[in-house]
C-alpha positions, 0 to 999 in steps of 0.5 A, spaced: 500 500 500 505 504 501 508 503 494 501 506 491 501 512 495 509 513 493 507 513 485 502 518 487 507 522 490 511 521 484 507 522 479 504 529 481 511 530 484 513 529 476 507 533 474 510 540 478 504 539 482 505 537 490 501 533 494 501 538 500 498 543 495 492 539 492 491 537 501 490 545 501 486 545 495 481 539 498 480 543 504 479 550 501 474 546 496 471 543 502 470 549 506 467 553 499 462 547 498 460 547 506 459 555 505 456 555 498 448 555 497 446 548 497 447 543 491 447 536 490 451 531 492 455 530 484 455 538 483 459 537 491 463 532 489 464 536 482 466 543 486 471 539 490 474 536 484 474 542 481 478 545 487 483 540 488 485 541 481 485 548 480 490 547 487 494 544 483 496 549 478 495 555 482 502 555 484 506 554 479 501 558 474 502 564 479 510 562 479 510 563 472 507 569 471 510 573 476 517 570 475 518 569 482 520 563 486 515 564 492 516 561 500 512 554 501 507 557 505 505 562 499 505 556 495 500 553 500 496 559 501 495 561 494 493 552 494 488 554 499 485 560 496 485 557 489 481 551 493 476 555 494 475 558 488 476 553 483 469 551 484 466 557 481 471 556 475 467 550 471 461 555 472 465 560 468 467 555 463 461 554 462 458 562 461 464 563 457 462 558 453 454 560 452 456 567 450 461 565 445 455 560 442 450 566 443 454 571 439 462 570 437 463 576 434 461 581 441 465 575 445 471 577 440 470 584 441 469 584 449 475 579 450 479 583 446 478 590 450 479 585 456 485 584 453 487 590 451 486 593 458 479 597 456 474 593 458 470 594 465 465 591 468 459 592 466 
């Protein structure tokens, strides 16, 4: 049993991502879930997944694009916190998806302004 969780170590470690992260995540996921309006037990189950793996590239995507090697208790802060909003991030997906599909060029057109620094929130 022991070897099982070791190749679980191993794989995530070989991911980039570390196992104390997605703990964090799963604790920051859980304690959104607990606080959040009341879902079924599958949309529970699907914020939590969400968390855990939003918590494992949180750190790392963070690292990247401030360039920035941040202390292990940074690493498991943003974890926790990416945790508790990971849930909300399927959700989004799927607004942006629904959008898009609604009317792709004023999509197009937000994102770009978005991008380009000039869009507000509306």
């Amino acid at each position: 049993m022991a070897e099982f969780f070791q190749g679980i170590v191993d794989a995530t470690a070989a991911a980039g991502i570390k196992v104390v992260w997605l703990v964090f995540g799963f604790i920051g996921a859980a304690l959104g879930v607990r606080y959040s309006p009341p879902m079924t037990k599958a949309d529970a189950l699907t914020a939590l997944l969400a968390g855990v793996v939003c918590s494992g590239f949180g750190p790392p995507l963070l690292n990247a694009w401030i360039g920035w090697h941040l202390p292990p208790i940074v690493e498991n802060l943003i974890a926790w916190v990416a945790g508790i909003c990971g849930m909300f991030v399927v959700p989004g997906i799927l607004n942006m998806g629904r959008s898009f599909a609604a009317d792709p060029l004023e999509f197009i057109a937000k994102a770009r302004a978005w991008v380009a620094g000039k869009g507000g929130a509306q």
